[in-house]
N, C-alpha and C positions, 0 to 999 in steps of 0.2 A: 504494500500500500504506500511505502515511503515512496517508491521508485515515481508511481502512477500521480501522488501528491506534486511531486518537485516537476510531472513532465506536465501537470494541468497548471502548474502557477500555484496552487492553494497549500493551507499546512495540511499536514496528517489528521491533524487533529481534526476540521474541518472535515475532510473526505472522509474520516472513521464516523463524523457523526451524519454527513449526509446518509453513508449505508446503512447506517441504524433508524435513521426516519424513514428510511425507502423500505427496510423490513418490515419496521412497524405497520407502515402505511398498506403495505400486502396483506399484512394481516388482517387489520380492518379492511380491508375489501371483499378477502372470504367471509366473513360475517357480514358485510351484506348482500355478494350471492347469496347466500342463505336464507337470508329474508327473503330477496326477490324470488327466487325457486319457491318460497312458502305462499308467498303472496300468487301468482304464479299456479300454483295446485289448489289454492284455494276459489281462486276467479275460474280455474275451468269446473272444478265442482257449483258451483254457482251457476256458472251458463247452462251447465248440464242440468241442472233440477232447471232453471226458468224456461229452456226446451223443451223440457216433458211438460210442464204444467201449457208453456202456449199451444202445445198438441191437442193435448187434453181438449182444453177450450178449444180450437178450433172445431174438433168431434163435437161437444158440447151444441156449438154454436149451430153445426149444421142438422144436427139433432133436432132442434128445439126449433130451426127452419124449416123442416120436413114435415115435423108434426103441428105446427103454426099453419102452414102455407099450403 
């Protein structure tokens, strides 16, 4: 890291602490993939029941037209 420090211009010190933000900062990023994959499974469970229910009601509707009409 000495080597890579002296050929960017910056101290060691500097370059040790930018990799240790850049680790961090990975790290919170897989926590929030993880939210968004949750977020994510949770919206297509939702589409999927509001699919069955608009079904439903559709059948409902032409139901309730046939025997009306």
């Amino acid at each position: 890291m000495v080597e890579v420090s002296g050929r960017l211009g910056v101290s060691d010190k500097s370059l040790y602490l930018w990799v240790r933000q850049a680790k961090e900062r990975q790290g919170a990023g897989s926590g929030e993939a993880a939210l968004l994959k949750s977020e994510i499974a949770r919206l297509k469970a939702e589409l999927k029941r509001t699919s069955e229910e608009r079904d439903i009601l559709k059948k409902a509707a032409a139901y309730f037209a046939k025997v009306s009409g």
